[in-house]
C-alpha positions as CSV (number, residue, x, y, z in Angstrom):
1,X,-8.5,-46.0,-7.6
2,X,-10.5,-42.2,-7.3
3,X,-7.5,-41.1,-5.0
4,X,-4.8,-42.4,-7.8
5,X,-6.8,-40.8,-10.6
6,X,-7.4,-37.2,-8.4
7,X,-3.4,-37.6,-7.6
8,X,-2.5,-38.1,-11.5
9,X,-5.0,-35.6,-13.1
10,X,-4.7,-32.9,-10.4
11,X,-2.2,-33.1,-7.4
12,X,-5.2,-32.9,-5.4
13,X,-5.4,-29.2,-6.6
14,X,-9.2,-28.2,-5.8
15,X,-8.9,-25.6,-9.0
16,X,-6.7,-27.9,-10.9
17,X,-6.5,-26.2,-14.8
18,X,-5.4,-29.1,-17.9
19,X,-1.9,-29.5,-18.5
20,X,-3.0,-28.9,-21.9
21,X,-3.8,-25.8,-22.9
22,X,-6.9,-26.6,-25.0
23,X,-8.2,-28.6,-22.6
24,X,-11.4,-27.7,-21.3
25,X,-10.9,-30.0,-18.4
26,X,-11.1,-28.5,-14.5
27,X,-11.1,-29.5,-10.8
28,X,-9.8,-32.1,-9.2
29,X,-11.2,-35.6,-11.6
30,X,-10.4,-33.2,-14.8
31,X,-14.0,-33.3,-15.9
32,X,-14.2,-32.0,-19.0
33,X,-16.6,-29.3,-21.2
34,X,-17.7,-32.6,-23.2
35,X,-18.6,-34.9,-20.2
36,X,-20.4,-32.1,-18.4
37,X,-22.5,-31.8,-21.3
38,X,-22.5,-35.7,-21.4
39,X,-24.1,-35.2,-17.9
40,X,-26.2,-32.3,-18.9
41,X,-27.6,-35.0,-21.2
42,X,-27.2,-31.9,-24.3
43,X,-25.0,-34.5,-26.6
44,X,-27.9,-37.3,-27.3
45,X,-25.3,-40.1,-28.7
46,X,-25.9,-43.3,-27.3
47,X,-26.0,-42.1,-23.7
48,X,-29.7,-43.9,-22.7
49,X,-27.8,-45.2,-18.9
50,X,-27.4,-41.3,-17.9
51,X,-30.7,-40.9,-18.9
52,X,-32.3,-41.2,-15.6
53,X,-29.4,-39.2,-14.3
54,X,-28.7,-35.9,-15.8
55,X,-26.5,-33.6,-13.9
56,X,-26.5,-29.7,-14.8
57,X,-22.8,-28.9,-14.0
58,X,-20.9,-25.8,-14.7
59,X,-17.2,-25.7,-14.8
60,X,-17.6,-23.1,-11.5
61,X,-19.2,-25.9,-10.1
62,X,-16.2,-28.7,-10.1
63,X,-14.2,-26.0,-7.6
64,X,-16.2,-28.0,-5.0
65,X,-14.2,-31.0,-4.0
66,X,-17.4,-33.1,-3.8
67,X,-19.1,-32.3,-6.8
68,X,-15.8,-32.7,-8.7
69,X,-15.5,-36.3,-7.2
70,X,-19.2,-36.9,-7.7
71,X,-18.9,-36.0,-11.3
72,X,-15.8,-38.2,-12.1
73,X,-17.4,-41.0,-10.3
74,X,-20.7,-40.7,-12.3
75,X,-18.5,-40.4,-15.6
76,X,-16.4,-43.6,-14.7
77,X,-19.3,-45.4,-13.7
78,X,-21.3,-44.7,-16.9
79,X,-18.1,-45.5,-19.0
80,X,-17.4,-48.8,-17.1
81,X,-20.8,-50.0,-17.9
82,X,-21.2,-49.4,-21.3
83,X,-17.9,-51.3,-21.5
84,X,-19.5,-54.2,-20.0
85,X,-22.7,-54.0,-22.5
C-alpha cells in the first residue's frame, strides 16, 4: 500500500512538489504544512493519539526518503485509528 501511495503522490520523486500549485504538500508521501503541524502537535483539535508522539518536521526535512515515509506512515496510522474509534 506505502509503495502505491509514494508511486501516485510522487513518482518516487525524493523532492516531489504538489501538482497543485497551493499545495503546501512535499516529498515523497506529499505530507503536507497542515499534517506536519498535526505532528508538531501546534493544531490542538481532537488529536489526543499523537499526543505521545509529536514529531517537529520541517518541509526541508521530508527531502529525506525515510523521514518522508516515516511521516506518511505516522499520518495514516493516526487517521486509520481514529477511523476505527
Amino acid at each position: 500500500m506505502i509503495k502505491v501511495l509514494i508511486a501516485v503522490e510522487s513518482r518516487f520523486k525524493l523532492r516531489a512538489d504538489p501538482k497543485v500549485k497551493q499545495s503546501t504538500a512535499f516529498g515523497l508521501m506529499q505530507v503536507t504544512g497542515t499534517t506536519r503541524d498535526d505532528l508538531k502537535g501546534k493544531r490542538k483539535k481532537d488529536h489526543v493519539l499523537l499526543r505521545d508522539f509529536y514529531w517537529d518536521l520541517e518541509k526541508e526535512d521530508l527531502a529525506d526518503a525515510v523521514v518522508s515515509i516515516a511521516a506518511g506512515i505516522r499520518w495514516l496510522s493516526y487517521k486509520y485509528t481514529s477511523i476505527r474509534n
